[in-house]
C-alpha positions as CSV (number, residue, x, y, z in Angstrom):
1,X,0.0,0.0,0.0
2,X,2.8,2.3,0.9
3,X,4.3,2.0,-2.8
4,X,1.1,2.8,-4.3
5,X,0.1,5.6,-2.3
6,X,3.7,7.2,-3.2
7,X,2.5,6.6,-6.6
8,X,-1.0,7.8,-6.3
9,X,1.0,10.9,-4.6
10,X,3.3,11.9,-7.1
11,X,0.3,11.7,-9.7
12,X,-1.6,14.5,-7.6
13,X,1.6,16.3,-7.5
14,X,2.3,16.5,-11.5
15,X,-2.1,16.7,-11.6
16,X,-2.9,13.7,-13.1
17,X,-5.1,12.0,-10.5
18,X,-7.5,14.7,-10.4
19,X,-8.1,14.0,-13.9
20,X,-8.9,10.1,-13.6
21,X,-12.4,8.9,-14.3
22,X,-11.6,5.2,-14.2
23,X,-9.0,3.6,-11.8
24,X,-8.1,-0.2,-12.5
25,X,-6.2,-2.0,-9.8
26,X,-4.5,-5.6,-8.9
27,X,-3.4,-7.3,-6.4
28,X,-2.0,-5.1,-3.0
29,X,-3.2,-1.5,-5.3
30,X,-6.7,-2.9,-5.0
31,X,-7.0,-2.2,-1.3
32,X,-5.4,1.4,-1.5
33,X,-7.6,1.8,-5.3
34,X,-10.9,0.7,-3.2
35,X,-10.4,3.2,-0.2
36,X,-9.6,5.9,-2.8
37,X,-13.3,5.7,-4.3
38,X,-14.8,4.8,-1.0
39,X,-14.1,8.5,0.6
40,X,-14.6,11.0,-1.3
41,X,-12.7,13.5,0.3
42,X,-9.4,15.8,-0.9
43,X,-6.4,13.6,-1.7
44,X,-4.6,15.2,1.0
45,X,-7.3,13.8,3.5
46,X,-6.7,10.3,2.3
47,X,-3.3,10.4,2.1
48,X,-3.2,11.3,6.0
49,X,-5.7,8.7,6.2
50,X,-3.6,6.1,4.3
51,X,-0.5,6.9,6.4
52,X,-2.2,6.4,9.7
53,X,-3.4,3.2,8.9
54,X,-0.1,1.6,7.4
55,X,1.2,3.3,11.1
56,X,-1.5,1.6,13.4
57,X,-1.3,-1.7,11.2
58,X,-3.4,-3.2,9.8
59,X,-3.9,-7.2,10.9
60,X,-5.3,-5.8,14.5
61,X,-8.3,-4.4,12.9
62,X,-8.7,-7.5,10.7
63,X,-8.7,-9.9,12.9
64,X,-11.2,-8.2,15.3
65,X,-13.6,-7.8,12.8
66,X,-13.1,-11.6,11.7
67,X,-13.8,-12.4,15.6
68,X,-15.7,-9.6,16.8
69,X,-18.5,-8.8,14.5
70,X,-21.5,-11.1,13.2
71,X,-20.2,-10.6,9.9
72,X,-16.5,-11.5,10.4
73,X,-18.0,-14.4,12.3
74,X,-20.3,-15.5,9.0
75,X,-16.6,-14.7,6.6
76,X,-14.9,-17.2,8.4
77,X,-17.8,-19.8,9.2
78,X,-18.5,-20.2,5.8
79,X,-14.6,-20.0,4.8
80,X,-14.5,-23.4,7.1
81,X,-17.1,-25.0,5.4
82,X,-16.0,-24.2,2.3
83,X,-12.6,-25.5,3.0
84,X,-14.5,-29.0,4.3
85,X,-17.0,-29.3,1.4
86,X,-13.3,-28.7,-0.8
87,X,-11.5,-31.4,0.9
88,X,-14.8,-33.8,0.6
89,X,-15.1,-33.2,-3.1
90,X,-11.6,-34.0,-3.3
91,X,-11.7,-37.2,-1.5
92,X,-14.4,-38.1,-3.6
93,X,-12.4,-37.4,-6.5
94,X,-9.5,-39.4,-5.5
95,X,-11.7,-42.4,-5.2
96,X,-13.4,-42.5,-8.4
């Protein structure tokens, strides 16, 4: 994230990102790319936001949502049962 918001930063410096309509992202830029069109605030705003997250962390926050919250609890009950249903289909598999 901290590569990508250096990037995103230097393209609000030269203008450019105040010009974007569409922004396409991959891999560790999609997290930065989807809190960029979540707020819609001054870039300077979300680059202090940005920085203060990658400072606090950011596997705290995950993990007490995943524990602490009815939907973390539902992301990682059906993550389970999706990994058993997986390894069922592959035992089937293997016997066929």
């Amino acid at each position: 994230m901290a590569f990508h918001l250096g990037c995103m930063r230097a393209l609000h410096e030269l203008g450019i990102l105040q010009q974007v309509k569409i922004l396409s992202t991959v891999s560790g830029g999609s997290v930065i790319g989807a809190l960029y069109v979540t707020f819609d605030e001054p870039f300077p705003q979300f680059d202090a936001r940005v920085r203060t997250a990658l400072l606090r962390g950011l596997v705290a926050p995950i993990v007490r949502t995943a524990f602490l919250t009815l939907e973390g609890v539902k992301a990682v009950l059906c993550f389970c049962l999706i990994g058993v249903a997986n390894l069922a289909f592959l035992a089937v598999s293997r016997t066929l």
